[in-house]
Structure formats: C-alpha cells, structure tokens
PAZAPA-4460 file (N, C-alpha, C; in steps of 0.05 Angstrom, whole numbers, plus 32768, in hexadecimal, padded with zeros to 4 digits):
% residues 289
    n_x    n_y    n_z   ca_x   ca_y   ca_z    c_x    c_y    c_z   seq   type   mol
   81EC   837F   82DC   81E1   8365   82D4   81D8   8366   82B7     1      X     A
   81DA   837F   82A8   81C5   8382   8292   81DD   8386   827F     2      X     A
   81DE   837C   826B   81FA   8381   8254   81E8   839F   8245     3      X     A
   81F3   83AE   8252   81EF   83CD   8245   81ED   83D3   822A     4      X     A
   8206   83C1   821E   820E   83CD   8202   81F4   83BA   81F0     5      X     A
   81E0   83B3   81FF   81D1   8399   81F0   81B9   839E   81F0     6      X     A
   81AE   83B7   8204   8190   83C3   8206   8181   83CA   81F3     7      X     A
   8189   83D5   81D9   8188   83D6   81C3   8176   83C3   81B7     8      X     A
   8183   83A3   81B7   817B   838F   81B3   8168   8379   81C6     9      X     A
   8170   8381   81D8   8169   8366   81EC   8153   837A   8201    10      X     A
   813B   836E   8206   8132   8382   8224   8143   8379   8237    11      X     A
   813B   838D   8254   8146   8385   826A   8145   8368   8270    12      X     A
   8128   8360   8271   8123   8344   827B   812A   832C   8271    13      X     A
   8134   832A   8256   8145   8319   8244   8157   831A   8247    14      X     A
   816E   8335   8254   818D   8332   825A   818B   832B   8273    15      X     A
   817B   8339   8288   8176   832B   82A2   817A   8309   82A9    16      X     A
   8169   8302   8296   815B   82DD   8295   8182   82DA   828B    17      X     A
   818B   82DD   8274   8199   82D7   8269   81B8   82D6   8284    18      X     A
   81B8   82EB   828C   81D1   82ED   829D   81D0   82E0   82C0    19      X     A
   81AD   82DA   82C6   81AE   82D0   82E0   81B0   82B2   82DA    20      X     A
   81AA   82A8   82C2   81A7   828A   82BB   81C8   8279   82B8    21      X     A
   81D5   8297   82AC   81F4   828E   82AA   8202   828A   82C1    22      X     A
   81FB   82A3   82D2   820F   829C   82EB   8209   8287   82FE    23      X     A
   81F0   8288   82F7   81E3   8268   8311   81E7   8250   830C    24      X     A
   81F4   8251   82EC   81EB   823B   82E6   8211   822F   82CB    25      X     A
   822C   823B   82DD   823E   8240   82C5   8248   8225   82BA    26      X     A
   8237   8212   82BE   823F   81FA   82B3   822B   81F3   8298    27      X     A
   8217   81FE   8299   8206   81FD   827A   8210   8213   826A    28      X     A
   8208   820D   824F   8215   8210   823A   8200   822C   8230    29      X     A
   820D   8243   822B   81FB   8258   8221   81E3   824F   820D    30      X     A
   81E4   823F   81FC   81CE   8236   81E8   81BD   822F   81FB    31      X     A
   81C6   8210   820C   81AE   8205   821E   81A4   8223   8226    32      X     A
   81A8   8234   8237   8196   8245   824A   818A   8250   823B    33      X     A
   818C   8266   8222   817E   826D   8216   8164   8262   8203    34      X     A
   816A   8244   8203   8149   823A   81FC   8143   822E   8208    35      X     A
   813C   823B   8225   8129   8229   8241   812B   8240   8250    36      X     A
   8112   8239   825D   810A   8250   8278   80FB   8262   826E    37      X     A
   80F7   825F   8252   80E0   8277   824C   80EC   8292   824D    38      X     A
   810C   8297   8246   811E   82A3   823C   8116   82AE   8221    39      X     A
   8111   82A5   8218   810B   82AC   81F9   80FB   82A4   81ED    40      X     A
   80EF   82B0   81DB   80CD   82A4   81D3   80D0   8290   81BA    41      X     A
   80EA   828F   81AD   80E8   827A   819B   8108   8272   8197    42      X     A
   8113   825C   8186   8127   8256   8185   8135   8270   816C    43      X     A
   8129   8270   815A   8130   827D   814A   8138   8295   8152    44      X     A
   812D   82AC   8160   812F   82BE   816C   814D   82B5   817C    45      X     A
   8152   82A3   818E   8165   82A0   8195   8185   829C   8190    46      X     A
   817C   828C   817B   8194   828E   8166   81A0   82A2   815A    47      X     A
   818A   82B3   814E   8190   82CD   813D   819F   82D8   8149    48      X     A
   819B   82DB   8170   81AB   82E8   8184   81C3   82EA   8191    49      X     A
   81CE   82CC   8186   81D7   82BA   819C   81F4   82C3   8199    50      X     A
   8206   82CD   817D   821D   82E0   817A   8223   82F8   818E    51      X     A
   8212   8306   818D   8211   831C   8197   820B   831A   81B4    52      X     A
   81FE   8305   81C0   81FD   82FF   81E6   8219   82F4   81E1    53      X     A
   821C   82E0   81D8   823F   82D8   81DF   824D   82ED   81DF    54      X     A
   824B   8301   81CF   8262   8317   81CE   825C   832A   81E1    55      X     A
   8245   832C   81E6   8240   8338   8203   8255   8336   821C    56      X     A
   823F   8313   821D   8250   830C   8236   826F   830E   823C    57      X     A
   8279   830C   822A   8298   8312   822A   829E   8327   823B    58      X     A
   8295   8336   8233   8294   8356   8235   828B   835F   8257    59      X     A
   827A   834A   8261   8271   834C   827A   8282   833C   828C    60      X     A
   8295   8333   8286   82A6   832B   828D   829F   830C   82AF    61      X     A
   8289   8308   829F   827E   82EE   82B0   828A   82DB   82B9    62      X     A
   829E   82CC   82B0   82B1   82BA   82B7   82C0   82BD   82CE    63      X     A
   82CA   82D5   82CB   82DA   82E8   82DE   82C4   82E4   82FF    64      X     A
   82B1   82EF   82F9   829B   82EF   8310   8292   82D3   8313    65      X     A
   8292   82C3   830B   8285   82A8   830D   829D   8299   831E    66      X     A
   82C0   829E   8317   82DA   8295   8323   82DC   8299   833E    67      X     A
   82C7   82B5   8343   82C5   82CB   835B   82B3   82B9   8372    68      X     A
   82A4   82B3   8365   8285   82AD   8374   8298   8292   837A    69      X     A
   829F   8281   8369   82B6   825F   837C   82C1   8269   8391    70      X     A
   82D0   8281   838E   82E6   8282   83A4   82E1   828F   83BB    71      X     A
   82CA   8294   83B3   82C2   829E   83DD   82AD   828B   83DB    72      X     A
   82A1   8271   83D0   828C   825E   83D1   8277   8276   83E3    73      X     A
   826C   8285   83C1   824D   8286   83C5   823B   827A   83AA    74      X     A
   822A   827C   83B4   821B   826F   83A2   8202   827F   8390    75      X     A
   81F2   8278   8381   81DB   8291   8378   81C1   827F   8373    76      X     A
   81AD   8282   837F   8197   827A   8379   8186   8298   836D    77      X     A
   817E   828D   835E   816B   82A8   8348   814C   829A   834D    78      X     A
   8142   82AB   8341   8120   82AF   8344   8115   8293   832B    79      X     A
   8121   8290   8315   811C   8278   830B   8126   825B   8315    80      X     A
   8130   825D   832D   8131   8243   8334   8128   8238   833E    81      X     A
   811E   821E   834E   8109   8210   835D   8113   821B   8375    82      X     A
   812C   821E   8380   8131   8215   83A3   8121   823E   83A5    83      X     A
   8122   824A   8391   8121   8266   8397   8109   826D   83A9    84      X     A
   8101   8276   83C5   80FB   827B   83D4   80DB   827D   83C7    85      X     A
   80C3   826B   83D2   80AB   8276   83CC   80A1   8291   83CC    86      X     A
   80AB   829A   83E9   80A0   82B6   83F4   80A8   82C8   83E0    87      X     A
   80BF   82CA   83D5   80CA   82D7   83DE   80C0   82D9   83C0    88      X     A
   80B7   82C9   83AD   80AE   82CE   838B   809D   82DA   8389    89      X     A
   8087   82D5   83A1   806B   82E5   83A7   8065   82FA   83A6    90      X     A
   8085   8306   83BB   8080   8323   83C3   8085   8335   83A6    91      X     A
   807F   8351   83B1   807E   8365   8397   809F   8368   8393    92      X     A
   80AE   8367   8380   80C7   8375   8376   80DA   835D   838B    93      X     A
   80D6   834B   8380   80E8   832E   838E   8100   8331   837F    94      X     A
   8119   832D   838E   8131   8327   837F   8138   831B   836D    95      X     A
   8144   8322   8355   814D   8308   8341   8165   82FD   834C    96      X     A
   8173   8304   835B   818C   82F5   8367   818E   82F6   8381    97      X     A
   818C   82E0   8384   81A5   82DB   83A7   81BB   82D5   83A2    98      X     A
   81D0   82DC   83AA   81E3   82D9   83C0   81E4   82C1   83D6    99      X     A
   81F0   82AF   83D5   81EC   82A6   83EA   8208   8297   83EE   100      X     A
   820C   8293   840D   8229   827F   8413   8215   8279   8436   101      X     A
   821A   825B   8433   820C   8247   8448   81F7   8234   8443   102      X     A
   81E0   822C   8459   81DC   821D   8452   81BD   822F   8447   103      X     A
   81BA   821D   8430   81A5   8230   841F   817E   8223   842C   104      X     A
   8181   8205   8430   8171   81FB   843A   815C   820B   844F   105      X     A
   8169   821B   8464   815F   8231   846F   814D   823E   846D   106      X     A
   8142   8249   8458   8130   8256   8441   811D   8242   843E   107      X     A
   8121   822A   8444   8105   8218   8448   80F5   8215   8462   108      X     A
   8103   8221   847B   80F3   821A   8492   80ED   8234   849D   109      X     A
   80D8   822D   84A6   80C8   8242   84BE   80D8   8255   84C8   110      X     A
   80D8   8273   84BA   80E1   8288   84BF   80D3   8299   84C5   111      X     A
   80E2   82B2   84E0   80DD   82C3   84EC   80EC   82DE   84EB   112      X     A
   80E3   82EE   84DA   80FA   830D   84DB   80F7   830E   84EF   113      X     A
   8111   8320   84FA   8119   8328   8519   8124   833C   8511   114      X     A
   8121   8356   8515   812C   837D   850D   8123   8389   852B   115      X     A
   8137   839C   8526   812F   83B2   8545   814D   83C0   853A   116      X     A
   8148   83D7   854B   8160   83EA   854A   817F   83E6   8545   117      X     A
   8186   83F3   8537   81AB   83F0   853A   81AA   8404   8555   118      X     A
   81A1   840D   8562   81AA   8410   8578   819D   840E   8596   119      X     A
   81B0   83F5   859F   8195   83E1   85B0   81A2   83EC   85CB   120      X     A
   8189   83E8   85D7   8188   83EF   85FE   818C   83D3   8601   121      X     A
   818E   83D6   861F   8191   83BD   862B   8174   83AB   862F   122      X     A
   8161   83BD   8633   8147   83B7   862C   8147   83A0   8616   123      X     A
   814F   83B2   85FD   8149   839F   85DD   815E   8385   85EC   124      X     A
   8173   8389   85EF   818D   8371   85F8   817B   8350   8609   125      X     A
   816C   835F   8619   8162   8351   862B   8148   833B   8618   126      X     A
   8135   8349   8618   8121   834C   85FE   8130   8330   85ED   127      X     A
   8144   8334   85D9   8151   8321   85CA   8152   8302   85D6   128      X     A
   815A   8304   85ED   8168   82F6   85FB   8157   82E5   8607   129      X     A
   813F   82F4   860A   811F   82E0   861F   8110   82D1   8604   130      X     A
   810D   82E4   85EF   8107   82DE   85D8   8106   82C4   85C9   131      X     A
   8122   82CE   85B6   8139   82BB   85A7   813A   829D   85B7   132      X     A
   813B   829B   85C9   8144   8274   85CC   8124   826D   85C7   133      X     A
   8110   826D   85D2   80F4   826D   85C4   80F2   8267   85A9   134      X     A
   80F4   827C   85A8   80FB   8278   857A   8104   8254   8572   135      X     A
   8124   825E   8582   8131   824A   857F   812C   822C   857C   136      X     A
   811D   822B   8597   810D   820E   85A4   80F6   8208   8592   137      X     A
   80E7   8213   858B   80D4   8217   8578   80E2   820C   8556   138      X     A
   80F4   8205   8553   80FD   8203   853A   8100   8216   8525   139      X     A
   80F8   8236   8529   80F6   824B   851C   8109   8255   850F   140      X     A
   810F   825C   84F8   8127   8267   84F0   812B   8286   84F3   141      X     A
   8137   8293   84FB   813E   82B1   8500   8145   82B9   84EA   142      X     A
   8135   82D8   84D8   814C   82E6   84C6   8150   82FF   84D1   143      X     A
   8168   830B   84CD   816C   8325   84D3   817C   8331   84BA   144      X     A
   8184   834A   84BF   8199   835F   84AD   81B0   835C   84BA   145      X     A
   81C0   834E   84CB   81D4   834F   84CF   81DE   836F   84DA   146      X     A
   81D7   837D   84E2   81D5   83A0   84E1   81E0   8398   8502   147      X     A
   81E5   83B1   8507   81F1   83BB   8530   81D9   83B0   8536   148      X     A
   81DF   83B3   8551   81C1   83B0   8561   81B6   839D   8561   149      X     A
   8197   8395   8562   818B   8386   8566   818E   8363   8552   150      X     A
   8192   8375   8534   8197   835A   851C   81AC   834B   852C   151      X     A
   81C3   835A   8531   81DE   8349   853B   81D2   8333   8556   152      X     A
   81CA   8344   8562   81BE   8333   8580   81AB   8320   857E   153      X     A
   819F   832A   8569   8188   830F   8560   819D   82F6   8553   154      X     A
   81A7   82F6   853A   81C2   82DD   8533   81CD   82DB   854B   155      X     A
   81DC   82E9   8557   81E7   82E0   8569   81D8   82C5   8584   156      X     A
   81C5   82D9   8588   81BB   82C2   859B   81AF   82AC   8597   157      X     A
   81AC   82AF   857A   8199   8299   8569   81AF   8283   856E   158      X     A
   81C9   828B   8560   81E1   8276   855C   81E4   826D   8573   159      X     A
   81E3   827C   858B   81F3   8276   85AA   81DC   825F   85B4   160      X     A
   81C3   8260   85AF   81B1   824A   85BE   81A7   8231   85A9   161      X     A
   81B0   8232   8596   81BD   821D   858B   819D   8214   8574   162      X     A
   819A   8232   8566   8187   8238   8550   8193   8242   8534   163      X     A
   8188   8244   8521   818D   8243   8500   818B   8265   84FA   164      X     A
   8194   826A   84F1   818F   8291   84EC   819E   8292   84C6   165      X     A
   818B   82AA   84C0   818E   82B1   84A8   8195   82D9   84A4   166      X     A
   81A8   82D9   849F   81AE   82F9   849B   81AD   8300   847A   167      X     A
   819E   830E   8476   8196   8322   845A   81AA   8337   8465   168      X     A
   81BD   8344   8450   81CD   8357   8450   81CA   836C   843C   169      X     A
   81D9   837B   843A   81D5   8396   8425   81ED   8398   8416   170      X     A
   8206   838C   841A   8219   838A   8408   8221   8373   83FC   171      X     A
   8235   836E   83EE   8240   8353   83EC   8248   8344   83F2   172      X     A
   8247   831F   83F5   8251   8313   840A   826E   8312   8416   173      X     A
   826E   831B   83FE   8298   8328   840F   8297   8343   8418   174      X     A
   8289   8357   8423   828F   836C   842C   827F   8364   844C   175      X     A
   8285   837C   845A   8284   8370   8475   826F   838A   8489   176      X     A
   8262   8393   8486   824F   83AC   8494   823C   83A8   849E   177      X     A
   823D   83B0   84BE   8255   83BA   84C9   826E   83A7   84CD   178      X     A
   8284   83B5   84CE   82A4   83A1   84D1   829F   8390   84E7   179      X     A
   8298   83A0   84FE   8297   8388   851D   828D   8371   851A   180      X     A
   827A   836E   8500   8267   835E   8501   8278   8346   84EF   181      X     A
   8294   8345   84E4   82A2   8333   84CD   829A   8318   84DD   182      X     A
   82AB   830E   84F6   82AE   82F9   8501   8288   82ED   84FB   183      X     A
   827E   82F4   850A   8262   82ED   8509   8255   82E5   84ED   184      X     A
   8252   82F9   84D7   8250   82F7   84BD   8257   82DB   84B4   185      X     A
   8279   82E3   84B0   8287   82C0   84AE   8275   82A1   84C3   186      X     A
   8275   82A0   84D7   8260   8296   84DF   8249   828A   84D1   187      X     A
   823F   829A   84C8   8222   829A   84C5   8221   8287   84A7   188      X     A
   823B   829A   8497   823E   828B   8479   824D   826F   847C   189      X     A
   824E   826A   848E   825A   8247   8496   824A   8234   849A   190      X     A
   823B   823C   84B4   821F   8232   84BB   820D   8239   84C0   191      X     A
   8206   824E   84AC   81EF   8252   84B4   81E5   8260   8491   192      X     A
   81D8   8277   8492   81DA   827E   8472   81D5   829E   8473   193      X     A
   81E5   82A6   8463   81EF   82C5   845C   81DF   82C9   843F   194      X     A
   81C7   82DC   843A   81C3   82E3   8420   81C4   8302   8417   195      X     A
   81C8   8303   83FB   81C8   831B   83FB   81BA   8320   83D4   196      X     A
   81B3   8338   83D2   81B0   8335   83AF   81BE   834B   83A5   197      X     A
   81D0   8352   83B6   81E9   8363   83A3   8201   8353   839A   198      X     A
   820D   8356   8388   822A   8346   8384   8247   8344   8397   199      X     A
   824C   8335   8393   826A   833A   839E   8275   8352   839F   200      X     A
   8283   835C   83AC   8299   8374   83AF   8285   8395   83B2   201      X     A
   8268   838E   83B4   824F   83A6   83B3   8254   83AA   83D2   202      X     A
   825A   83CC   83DA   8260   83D1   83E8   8243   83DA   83FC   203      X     A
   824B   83ED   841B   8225   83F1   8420   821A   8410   8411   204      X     A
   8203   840B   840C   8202   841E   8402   81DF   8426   8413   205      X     A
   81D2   843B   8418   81BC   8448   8422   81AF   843A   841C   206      X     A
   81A8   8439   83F6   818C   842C   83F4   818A   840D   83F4   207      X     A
   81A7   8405   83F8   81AB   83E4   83FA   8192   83D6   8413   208      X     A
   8197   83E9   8426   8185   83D8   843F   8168   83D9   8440   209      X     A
   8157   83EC   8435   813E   83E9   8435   8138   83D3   841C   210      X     A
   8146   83CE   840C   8143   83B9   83FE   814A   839C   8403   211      X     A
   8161   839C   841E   8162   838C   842E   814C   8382   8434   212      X     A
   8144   839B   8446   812A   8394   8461   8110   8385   844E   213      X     A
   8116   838B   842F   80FA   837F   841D   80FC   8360   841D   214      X     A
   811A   8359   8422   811B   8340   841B   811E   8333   8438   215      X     A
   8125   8337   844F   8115   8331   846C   80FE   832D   8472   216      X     A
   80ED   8339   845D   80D1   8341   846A   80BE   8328   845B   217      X     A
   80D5   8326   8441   80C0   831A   8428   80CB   82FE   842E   218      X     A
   80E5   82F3   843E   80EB   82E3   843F   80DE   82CD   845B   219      X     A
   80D8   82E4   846A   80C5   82D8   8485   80AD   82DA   8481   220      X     A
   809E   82BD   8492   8086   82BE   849C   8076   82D2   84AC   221      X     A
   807D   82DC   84BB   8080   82F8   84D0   8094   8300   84D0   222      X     A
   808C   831B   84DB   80AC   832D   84E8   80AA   833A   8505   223      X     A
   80B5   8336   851B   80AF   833F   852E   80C9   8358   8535   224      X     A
   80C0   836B   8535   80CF   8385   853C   80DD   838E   855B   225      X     A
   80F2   838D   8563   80F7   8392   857A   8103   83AB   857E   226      X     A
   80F6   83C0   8588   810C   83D6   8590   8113   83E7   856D   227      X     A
   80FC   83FB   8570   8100   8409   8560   80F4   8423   8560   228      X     A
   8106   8437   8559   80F5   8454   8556   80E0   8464   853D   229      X     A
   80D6   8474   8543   80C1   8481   852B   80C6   8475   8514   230      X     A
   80DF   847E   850C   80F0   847C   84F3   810E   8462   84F1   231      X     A
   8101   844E   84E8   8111   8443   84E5   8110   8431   84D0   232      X     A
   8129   8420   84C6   812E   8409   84B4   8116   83F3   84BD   233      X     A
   8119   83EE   84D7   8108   83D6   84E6   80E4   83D9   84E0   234      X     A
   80DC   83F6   84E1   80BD   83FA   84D5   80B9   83FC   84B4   235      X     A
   80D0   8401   84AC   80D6   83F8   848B   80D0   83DD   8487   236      X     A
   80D9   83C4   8495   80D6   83AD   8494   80BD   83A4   8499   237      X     A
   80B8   83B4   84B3   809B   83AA   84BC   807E   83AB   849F   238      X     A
   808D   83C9   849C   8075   83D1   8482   8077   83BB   846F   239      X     A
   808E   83B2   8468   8093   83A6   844A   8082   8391   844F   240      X     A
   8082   8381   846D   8081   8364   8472   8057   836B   8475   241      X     A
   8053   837F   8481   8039   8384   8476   8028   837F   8458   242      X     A
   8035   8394   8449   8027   8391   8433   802F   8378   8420   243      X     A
   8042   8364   8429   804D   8347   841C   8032   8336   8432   244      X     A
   801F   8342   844A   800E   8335   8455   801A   831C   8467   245      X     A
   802D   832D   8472   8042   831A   8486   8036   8326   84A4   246      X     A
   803B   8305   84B4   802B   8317   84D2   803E   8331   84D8   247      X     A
   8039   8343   84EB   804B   8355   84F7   804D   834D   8515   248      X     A
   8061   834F   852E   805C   8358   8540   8074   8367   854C   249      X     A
   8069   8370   8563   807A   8385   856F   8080   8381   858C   250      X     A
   808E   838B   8594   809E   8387   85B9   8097   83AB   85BD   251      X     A
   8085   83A6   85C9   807A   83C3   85DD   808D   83C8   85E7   252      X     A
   8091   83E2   85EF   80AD   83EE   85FF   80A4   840A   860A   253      X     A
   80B2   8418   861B   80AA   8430   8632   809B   843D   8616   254      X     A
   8090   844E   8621   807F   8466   8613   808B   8482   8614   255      X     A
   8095   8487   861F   80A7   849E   8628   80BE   8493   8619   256      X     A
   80C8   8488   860C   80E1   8481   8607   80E4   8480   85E5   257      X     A
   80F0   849A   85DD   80EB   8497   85BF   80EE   847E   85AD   258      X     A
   810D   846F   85B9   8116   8454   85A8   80FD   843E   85AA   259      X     A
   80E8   8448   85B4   80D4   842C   85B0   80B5   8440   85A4   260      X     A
   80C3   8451   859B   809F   8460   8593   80A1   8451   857A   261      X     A
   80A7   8446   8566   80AC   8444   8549   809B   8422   8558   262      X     A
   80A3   8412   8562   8094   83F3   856D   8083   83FA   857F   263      X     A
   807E   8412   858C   805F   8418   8596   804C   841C   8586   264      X     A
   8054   842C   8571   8043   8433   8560   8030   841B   8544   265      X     A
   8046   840E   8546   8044   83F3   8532   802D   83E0   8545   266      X     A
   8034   83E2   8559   8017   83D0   856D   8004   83E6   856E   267      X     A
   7FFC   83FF   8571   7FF1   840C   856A   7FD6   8405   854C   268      X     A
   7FF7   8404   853D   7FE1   8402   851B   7FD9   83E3   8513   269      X     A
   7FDF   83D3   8536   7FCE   83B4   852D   7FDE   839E   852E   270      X     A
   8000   83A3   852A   800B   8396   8530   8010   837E   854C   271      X     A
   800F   836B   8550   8005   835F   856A   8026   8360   8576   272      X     A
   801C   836A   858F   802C   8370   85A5   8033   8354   85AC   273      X     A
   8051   8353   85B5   805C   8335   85BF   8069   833E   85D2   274      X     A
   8066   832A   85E5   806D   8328   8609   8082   830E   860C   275      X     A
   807F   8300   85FB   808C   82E4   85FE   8084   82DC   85E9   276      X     A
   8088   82C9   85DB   8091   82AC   85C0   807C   82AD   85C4   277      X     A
   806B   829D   85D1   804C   8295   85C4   803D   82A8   85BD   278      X     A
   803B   82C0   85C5   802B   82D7   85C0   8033   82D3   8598   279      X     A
   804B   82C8   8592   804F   82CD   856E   8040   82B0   8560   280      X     A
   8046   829E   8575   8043   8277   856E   8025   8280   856C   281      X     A
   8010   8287   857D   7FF9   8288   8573   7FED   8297   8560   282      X     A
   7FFF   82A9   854B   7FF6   82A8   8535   8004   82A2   8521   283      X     A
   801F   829A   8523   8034   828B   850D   8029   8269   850E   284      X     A
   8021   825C   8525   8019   823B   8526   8010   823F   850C   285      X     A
   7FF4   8243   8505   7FE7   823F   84F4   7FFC   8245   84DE   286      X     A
   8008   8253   84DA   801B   8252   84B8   8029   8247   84AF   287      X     A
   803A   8242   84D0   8057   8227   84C9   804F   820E   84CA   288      X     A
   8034   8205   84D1   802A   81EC   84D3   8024   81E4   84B9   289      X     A
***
C-alpha cells in the first residue's frame, strides 16, 4: 500500500492517506484528495509533491487494481470515511481498509461474534442450532471467520432460519479458505456481506487470522465463544473483544473433555456462561437499545 520508492519523501501516513483515498474513491481527481482530509498540512506542500505522487502512482500500478476491484464488484470502505464502522475506529490498531462485496449496511445493526472450534463435536453442532435461530428472531446480526467448524455452522444456520450474517476473512475476496467453504462464501457476498483488509489475490497466511479475529471482536458488540480448547484462535478473539471492553460469553461444556477446557476456563475468568439467548439479551438489551 506504501509507494516504497517515496519513503524518503513522504511518511508512511501521507502515502497511506494518499493511496487508501485513491482507491476508494477512483473517480476524484488526485489534486482534489490531496487538499482535503487533513492529508497534508498545507497546499503548498502539496503541490511541491504532487509530480512525484503522480509518478509514483504509475508505478503502483493502481488502475490495474482499481479495474480488479469492478470485476469481482468489491468495494473499499477506509477508516476516513463516514459509513467506516464506529467500533471498529475505537479499537486499538483498526484497519485502514476493508474489503468488502455485499451488503455493507450490516455493519450498522446489532452485532454478535459467534467463534468456537474448527473442529466441532456434535455437542458444538447442536449448541449452534438451539442457539442461532434466537439470535436470529432477535434481529441480531452474526459475525464469524468463515473458518471449519463452528464459524461455518454459525453462517450457515444464520442463513438457513432466515437471519443476516457477516464473515471477516484472512485472505482476499477472491481466494477461497477453506475450499469447501467457496459455495457458501459466494453466498454470503450476494446477500449477505464478506469483509476482509487484505487485497485481492492475498492468499492464507498464519498471521492473517489473529488479525482477523481483531476485526470480529472490534466489529461486535459481544462475542460469545462456542466450543473451544486451552489454545485456540476463538480465546484470541475472546481476549481481543475484552480489552476493546466488549461483553464476553461462553457455552460451558464437559470438564473432562479437553475441546471445551479453553470455554471453561473463559467462564472461569468472568466470562458469563450462556445456557440459552437470554442468558446474552440480558446483558446485550441494554447496548443494542
């Protein structure tokens, strides 16, 4: 995102402003963006510059990526725009870019992370299933990671009882991980909404998902955890959605049974244990109201 050959000249946060304002926006004219938004501290300064960003941009080959972003209709909301997610400006180390293909409106209503294991018992299966239409009826919006397991079963059942779901991903909206999951994905970017803050053609990568799970956590009101062990992605989320001062809760599970020590332990450290939907409504009412 940063024109390399320009660091020299430009800080990060001036080529940053400079290249998220272009792509969001490829119908204004490079002059307009650079004197507005508090891009640059004076006009003069901007001018003196303004050779050398054009010859940049060339070079970054933006046009090309902007032709990209039409033809699979995604779209980019950045951190300087109005529709750009309140929460999500609040939290610490908020995205400068989304990704997005669907309906973006989504991001305005009463949301609920939903995480638990990529590898679900029939327990977690069941769990989803008593859950999720609750949510649903409630008007709540579901986000998940789109990941095996539990994320999938959560969209899934969200879509099947005839509720709104939001998937945060780790790659680009054209790449597809896990594969099983393509049909569904597509789905979701039709009617429903797919985001992500990597680019097009960004494949998965390790540290992609805990930076995921930041934007799940920062993007919901609460996060309720289903079905998870000691160590997992799902207590990554939990933590993030903590210290962003998001409610937590958790689905108690055997004690003897390692896949639920990681959500025993989270009710343990305070997290409120959920048995059913209202056990979350009496302490989400007060927020979504």
């Amino acid at each position: 995102m940063i024109v390399c050959s320009l660091l020299n000249v430009f800080s990060v946060e001036e080529m940053q402003g400079i290249l998220i304002a272009l792509s969001d926006e490829p119908e204004a004219s490079l002059d307009a963006i650079l004197l507005r938004k508090g891009i640059w501290k004076n006009q003069a300064t901007a001018f003196k510059r303004m050779d050398a960003v054009k010859e940049a941009l060339k070079r970054e080959g933006l046009e090309r990526k902007k032709e990209r972003l039409n033809q699979t209709d995604t779209k980019i909301c950045t951190i300087i725009d109005e529709d750009y997610p309140q929460l999500l400006k609040e939290m610490y180390q908020p995205p400068l870019v989304l990704y997005y293909q669907g309906d973006w409106s989504l991001t305005k209503k009463n949301m609920l992370g939903v995480v638990g294991s990529r590898i679900i018992s029939d327990y977690g299966k069941k769990v989803v299933k008593d859950i999720i239409p609750s949510i649903v009826t409630a008007g709540v919006v579901t986000v998940s990671g789109l990941a095996k397991g539990i994320d999938y079963e959560v969209h899934k059942q969200t879509l099947e009882t005839g509720g709104r779901s939001i998937a945060i991903i780790g790659t680009g909206l054209d790449r597809f991980y896990p594969s099983q999951n393509r049909e569904l994905q597509n789905q979701m970017a039709t009617e429903h909404l797919v985001v992500s803050e990597y680019p097009l053609g960004t494949g998965p990568q390790k540290l992609h998902f805990p930076m995921r799970n930041r934007i799940i956590a920062g993007m919901s009101q609460g996060v309720l955890v289903i079905e998870a062990k000691e160590r997992s992605g799902s207590l990554i989320t939990a933590n993030l959605a903590l210290q962003e001062n998001r409610e937590v809760f958790a689905v108690p599970g055997n004690i003897l049974n390692p896949a639920f020590k990681g959500t025993n332990q989270l009710i343990q450290a305070g997290a409120k244990a959920v048995l059913c939907y209202p056990d979350i409504a009496l302490e989400m009412d007060k927020i979504w109201k």
